[in-house]
C-alpha positions in Angstrom: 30.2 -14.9 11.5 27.8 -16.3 14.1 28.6 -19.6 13.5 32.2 -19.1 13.3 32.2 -16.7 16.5 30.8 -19.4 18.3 33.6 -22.1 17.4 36.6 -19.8 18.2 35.3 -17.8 20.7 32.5 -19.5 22.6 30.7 -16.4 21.9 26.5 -18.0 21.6 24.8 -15.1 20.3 21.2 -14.1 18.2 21.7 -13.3 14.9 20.4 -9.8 15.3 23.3 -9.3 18.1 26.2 -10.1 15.7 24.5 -7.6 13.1 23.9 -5.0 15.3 27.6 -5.7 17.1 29.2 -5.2 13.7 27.8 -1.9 13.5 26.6 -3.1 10.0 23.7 -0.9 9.3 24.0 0.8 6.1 22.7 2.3 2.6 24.7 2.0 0.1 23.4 3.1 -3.3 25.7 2.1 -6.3 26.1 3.0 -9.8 28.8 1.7 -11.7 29.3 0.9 -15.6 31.0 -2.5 -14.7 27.9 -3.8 -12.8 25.0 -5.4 -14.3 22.3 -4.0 -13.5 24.1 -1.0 -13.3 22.9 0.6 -10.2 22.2 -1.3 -6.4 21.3 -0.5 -3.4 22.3 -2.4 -0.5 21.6 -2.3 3.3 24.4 -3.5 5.5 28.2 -2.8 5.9 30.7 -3.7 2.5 33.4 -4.5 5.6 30.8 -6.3 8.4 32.8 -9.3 9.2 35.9 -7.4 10.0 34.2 -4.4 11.3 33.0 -6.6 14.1 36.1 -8.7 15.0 37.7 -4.9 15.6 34.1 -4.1 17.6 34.4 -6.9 19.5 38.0 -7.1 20.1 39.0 -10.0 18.6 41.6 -11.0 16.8 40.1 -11.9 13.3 41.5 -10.1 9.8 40.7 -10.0 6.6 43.1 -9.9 3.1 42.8 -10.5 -0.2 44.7 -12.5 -2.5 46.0 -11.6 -5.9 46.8 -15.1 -7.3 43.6 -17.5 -8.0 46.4 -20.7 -7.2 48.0 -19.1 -3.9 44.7 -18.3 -2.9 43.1 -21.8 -3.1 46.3 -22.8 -1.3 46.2 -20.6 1.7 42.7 -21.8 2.6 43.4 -25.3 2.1 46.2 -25.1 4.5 43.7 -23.6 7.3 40.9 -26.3 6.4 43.9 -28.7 7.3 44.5 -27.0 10.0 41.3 -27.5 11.5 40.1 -24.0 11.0 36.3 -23.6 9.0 37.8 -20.2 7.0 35.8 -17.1 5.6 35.6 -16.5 2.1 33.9 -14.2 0.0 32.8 -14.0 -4.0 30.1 -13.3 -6.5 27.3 -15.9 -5.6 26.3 -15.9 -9.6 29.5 -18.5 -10.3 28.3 -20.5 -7.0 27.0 -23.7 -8.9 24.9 -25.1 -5.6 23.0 -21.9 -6.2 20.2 -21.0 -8.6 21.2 -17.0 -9.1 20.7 -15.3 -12.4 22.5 -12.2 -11.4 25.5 -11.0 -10.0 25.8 -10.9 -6.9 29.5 -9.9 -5.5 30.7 -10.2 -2.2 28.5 -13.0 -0.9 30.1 -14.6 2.4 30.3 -18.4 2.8 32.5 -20.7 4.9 35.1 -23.6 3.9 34.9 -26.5 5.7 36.9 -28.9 3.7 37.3 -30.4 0.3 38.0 -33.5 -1.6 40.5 -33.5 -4.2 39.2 -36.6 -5.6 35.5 -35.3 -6.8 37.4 -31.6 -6.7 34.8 -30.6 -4.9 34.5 -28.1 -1.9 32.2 -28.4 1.4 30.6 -24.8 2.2 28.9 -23.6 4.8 26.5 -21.3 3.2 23.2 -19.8 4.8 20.2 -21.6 2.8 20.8 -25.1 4.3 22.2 -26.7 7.7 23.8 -28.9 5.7 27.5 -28.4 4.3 26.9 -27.8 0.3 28.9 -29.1 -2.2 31.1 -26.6 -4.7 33.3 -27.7 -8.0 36.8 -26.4 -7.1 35.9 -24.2 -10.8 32.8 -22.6 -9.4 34.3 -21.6 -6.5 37.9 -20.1 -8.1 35.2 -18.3 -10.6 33.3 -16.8 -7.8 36.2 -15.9 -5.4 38.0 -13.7 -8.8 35.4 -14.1 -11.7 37.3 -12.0 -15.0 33.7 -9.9 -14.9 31.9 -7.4 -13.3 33.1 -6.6 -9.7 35.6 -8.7 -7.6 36.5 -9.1 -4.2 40.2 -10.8 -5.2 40.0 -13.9 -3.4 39.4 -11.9 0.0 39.5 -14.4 3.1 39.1 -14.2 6.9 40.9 -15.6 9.7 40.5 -15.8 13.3 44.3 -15.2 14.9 43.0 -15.5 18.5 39.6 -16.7 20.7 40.2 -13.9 22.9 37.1 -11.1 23.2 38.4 -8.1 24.7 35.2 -5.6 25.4 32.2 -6.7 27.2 28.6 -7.2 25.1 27.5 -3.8 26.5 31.0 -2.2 25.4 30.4 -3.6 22.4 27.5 -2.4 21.6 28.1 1.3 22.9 30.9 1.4 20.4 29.1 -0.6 17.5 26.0 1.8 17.9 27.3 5.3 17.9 29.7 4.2 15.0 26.7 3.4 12.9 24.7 6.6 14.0 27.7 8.8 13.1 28.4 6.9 9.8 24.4 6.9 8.7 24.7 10.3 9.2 27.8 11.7 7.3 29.8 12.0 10.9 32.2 9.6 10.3 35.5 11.2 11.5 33.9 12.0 14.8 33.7 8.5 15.9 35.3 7.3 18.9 39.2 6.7 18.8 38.8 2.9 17.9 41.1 0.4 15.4 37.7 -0.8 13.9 36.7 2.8 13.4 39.4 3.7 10.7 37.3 1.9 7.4 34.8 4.4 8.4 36.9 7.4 9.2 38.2 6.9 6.2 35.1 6.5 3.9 32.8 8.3 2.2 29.9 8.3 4.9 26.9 10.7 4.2 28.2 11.4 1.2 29.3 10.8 -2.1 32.1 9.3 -4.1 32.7 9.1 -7.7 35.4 7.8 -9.7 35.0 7.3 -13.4 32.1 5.0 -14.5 31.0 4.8 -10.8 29.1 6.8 -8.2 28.6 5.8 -4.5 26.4 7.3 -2.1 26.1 6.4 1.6 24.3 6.6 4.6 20.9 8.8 5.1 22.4 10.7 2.2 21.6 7.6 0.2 18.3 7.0 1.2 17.5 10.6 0.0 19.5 10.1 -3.1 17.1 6.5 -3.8 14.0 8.4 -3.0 15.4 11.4 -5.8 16.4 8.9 -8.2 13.4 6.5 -8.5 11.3 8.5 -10.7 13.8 8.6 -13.2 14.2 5.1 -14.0 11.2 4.8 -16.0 13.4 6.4 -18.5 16.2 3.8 -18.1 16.6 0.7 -20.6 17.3 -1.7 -17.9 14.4 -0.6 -15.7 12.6 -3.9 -15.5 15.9 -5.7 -14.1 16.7 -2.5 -11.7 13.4 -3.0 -10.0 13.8 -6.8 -9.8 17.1 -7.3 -8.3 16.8 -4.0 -6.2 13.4 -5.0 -4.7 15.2 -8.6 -4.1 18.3 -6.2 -2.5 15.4 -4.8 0.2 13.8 -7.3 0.6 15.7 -11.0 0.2 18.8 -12.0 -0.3 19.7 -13.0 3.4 18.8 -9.7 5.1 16.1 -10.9 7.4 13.2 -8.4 5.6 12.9 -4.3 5.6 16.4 -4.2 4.4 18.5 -5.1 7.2 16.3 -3.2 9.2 14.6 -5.5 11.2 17.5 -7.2 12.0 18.6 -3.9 13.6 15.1 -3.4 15.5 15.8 -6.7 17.1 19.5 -6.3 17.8 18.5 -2.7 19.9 15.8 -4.5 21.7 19.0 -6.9 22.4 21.2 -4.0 23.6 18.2 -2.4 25.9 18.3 -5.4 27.6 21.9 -5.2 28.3 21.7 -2.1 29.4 18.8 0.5 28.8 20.8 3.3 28.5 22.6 2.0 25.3 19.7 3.3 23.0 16.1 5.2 23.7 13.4 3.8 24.3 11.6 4.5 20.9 14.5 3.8 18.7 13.5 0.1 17.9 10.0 1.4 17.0 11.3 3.7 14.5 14.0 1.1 12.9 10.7 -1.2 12.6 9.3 1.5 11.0 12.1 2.2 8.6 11.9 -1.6 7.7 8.1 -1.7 6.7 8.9 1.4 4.6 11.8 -0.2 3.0 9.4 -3.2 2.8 6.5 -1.3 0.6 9.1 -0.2 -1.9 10.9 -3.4 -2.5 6.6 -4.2 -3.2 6.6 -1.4 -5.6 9.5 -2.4 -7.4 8.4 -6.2 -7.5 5.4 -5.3 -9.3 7.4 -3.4 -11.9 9.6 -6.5 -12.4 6.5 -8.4 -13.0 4.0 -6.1 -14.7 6.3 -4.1 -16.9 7.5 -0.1 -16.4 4.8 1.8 -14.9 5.5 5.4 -13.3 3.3 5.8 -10.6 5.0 2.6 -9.0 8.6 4.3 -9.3 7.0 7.7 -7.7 5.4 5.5 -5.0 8.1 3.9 -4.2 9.9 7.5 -3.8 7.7 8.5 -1.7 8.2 5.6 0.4 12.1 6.1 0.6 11.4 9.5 1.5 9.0 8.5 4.5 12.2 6.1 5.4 15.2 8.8 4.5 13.4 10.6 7.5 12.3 8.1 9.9 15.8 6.8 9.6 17.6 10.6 10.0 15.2 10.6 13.3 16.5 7.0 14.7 19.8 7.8 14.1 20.1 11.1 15.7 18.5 9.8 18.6 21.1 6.9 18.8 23.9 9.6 18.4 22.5 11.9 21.4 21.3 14.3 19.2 
């Protein structure tokens, strides 16, 4: 989204910025039958990229696609149209990636293809360079017939036009992350990018059939219950690995997310001081180094084998961050 706010809009701004702008601070802690491993926790927004053209003002939307063919279609036509295009898919199907797991919902840009080698050319965040995607890879990874799906979802920028100022902006994009981290959802401002979170489960929890979802600070204190316990599960090895790769890796900048965030409020103080406290970076800094010693916990489970004191010390890490977070956040809501 950086890079592609910067060719439509002429909007240059720090990586942390767009984060922070998108209001994309989150915990999300998953457990579904369809996933493997069966339970993730994540640390950002499942709706960032159109959360922040709707922060932002812009003009930029998001839809899915049922059929694999009209899908491929639609974004050809934009790439002919001169228009790099959003997509979105499990990164496991990806085949210039090395991943072992699943991994859905993983953004990455089109920038053209080749019909002859029926190959794509994406913009992806490991390299500079454009990488190269079998046109079967990517229909696999944009609908794979396993685990979860995102349907073909795809983004398009409608207009270069950005309505609010940064420092609007960021007023919005920070109280609507305070009120959603803390279960407060329906009282954010009256604002179109508000309604995903209005309308979602925030602070709370959500179950339907084979799958539970918990967000928010309420998820951070459901992690920090729930650790202990997985010493007992089958999968326990893998849960550590890929969730200590969730906190830690997998393009969120270390601390889960969280020092992205520190960075972005430092960003927004210097827009305006009054946009967040003075010892709210501090604490998000904080919240990422305990975040940080947990992913460390469950590393060394992935690599030594299922022991429980790392489980309970990595509770009693989330706990120590359920906390510091529940203190950040109130003090970016006023209270």
């Amino acid at each position: 989204m950086r890079g592609l706010l910067h060719h439509y809009c002429g909007l240059d701004l720090p990586e942390p910025a767009v984060f922070g702008l998108s209001a994309g601070i989150e915990c999300v802690y998953l457990d579904s039958a369809v996933m493997m491993p069966a339970i993730s926790v994540f640390g950002r927004t499942l709706s960032l990229e159109a959360d922040l053209g709707g922060i932002l003002q812009v003009d930029y939307r998001e839809q899915p696609e049922a059929d694999d063919e009209h899908a491929w279609q639609v974004v050809r036509d934009e790439v002919l149209a001169g228009r790099p295009t959003m997509l979105s898919g499990d990164i496991l199907y990806l085949d210039y990636r090395d991943y072992k797991v699943h991994f859905p919902g993983h953004r990455f840009v089109l920038l053209g293809f080749d019909d002859e080698i029926e190959k794509a050319f994406i913009a992806d965040r490991i390299r500079p360079e454009p990488e190269l995607c079998s046109y079967g890879a990517l229909k696999m990874s944009r609908n794979p017939p396993d685990g979860l799906s995102t349907h073909n979802l795809w983004g398009r920028f409608y207009g270069a036009e950005v309505g609010r100022s940064m420092s609007a902006a960021a007023a919005v994009a920070i109280e609507r992350a305070a009120l959603r981290m803390l279960g407060r959802a329906s009282a954010a401002a009256n604002d179109a990018a508000a309604a995903n979170d209005a309308a979602a489960p925030g602070g709370g929890v959500f179950a339907d059939g084979g799958t539970t979802m918990v967000t928010g600070v309420a998820a951070i204190e459901h992690f920090a219950r729930e650790l202990p316990g997985w010493v007992e599960h089958p999968d326990a090895v893998d849960l550590a690995g890929f969730n200590a790769s969730c906190i830690e890796k997998f393009g969120n900048g270390g601390g889960n997310f969280r020092r992205l965030y520190a960075d972005f409020l430092v960003w927004a103080r210097a827009l305006d001081p009054a946009l967040a406290p003075p010892e709210a970076a501090g604490l998000a800094r904080a919240a990422a180094d305990g975040w940080t010693a947990a992913s460390a916990c469950l590393y060394r489970v992935a690599k030594e084998g299922v022991q429980a004191s790392l489980f309970d010390e990595a509770a009693r890490h989330m706990q120590r961050v359920a906390s510091t977070e529940r203190r950040l956040f109130e003090a970016l809501a006023g209270g």
